[in-house]
C-alpha positions as CSV (number, residue, x, y, z in Angstrom):
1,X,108.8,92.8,25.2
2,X,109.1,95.5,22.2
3,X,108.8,93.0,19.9
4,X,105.6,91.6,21.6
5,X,104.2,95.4,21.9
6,X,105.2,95.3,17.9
7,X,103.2,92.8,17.3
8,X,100.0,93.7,19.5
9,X,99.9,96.8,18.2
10,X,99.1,96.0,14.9
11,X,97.1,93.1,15.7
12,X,94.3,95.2,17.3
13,X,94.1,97.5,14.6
14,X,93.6,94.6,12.0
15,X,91.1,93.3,14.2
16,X,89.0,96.5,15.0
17,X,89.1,97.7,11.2
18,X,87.7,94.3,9.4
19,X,84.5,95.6,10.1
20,X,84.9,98.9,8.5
21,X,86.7,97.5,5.8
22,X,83.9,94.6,5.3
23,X,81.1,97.4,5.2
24,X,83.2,99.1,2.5
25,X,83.9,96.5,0.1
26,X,87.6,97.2,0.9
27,X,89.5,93.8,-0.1
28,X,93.3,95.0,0.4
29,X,93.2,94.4,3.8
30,X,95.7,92.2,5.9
31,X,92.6,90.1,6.9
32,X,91.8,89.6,3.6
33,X,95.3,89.7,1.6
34,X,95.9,86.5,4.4
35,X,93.1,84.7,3.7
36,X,93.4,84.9,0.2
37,X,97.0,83.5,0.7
38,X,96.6,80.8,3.3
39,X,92.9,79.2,1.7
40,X,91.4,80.5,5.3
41,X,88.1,81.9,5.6
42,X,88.3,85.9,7.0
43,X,86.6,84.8,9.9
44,X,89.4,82.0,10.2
45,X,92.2,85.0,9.7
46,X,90.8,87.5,12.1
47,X,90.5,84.7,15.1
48,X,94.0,83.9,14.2
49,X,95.3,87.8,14.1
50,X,93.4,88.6,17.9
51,X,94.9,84.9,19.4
52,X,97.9,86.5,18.1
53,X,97.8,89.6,19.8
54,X,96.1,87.8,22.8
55,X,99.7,85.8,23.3
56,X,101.8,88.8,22.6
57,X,99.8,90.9,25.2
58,X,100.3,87.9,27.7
59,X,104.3,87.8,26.9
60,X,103.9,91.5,27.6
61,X,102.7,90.8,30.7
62,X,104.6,88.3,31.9
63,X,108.2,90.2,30.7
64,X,106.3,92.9,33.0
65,X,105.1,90.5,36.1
66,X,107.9,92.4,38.5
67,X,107.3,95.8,37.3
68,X,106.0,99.1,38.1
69,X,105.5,99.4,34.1
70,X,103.1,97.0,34.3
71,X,99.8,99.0,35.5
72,X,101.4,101.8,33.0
73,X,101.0,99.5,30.1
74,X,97.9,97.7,31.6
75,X,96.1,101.4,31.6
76,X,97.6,101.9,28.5
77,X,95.9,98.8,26.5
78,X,92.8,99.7,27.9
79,X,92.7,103.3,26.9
80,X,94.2,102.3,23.4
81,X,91.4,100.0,22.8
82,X,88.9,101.6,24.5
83,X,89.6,104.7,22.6
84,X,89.7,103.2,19.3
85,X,86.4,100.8,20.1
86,X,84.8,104.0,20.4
87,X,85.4,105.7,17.3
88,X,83.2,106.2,14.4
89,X,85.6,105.8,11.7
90,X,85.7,101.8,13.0
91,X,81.9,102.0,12.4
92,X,82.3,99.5,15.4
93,X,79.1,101.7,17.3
94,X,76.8,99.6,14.3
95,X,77.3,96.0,15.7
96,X,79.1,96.4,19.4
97,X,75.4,97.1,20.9
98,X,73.4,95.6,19.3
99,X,74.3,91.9,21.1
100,X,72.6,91.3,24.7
101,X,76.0,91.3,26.3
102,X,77.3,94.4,25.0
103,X,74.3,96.0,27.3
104,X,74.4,94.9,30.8
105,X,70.6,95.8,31.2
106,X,69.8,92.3,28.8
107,X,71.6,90.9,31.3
108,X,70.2,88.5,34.4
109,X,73.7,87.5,36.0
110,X,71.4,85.0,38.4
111,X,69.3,83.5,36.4
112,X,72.1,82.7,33.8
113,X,74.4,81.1,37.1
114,X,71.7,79.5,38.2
115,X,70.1,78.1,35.2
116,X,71.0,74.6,32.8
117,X,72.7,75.7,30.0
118,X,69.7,76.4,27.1
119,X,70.3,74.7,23.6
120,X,69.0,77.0,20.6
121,X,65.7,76.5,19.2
């Protein structure tokens, strides 16, 4: 499990900085430092880096599945990334609402069940 939590850990942060970093013209970077060593695209890295985290969280999770530790680190996570979503220094305020589904108002939960999937025009 502590390795797992050693590797989530780290993971998020990667993730929730790019941005920031992008913005800055900041290239050292382990999104960037990775890509640049692998041939991958940043984009490619960073869906890489949060899958990673993803399946460390779950093996977190399941090493936890008989616990009462589990709803700690469950509110934990949550508070850690909520926490860090929310501050400026991520700059993540500049893109998080500007998509429809970061704003539950631009949101028509029955018409989008109910409806054919739309192709783009």
């Amino acid at each position: 499990m502590f390795k797992d939590a050693e590797i989530t850990h780290p993971f998020y942060s990667d993730v929730l900085s790019l941005y920031k970093e992008e913005v800055s013209g900041e290239q050292t970077n382990r999104v960037s430092l990775l890509a640049g060593c692998r041939s991958m695209s940043k984009l490619a890295v960073m869906e890489q880096l949060a899958l990673d985290a993803l399946k460390s969280d779950a093996a977190i999770f399941e090493s936890l599945k008989d616990s009462k530790a589990r709803g700690a680190y469950e509110s934990f996570r949550s508070g850690y990334v909520a926490f860090h979503t929310s501050l400026s220094r991520y700059r993540l305020q500049e893109i998080l609402y500007q998509h429809p589904i970061s704003n539950p108002s631009n949101l028509n939960c029955e018409s989008r069940v109910s409806a054919e999937p739309q192709r783009p025009s």
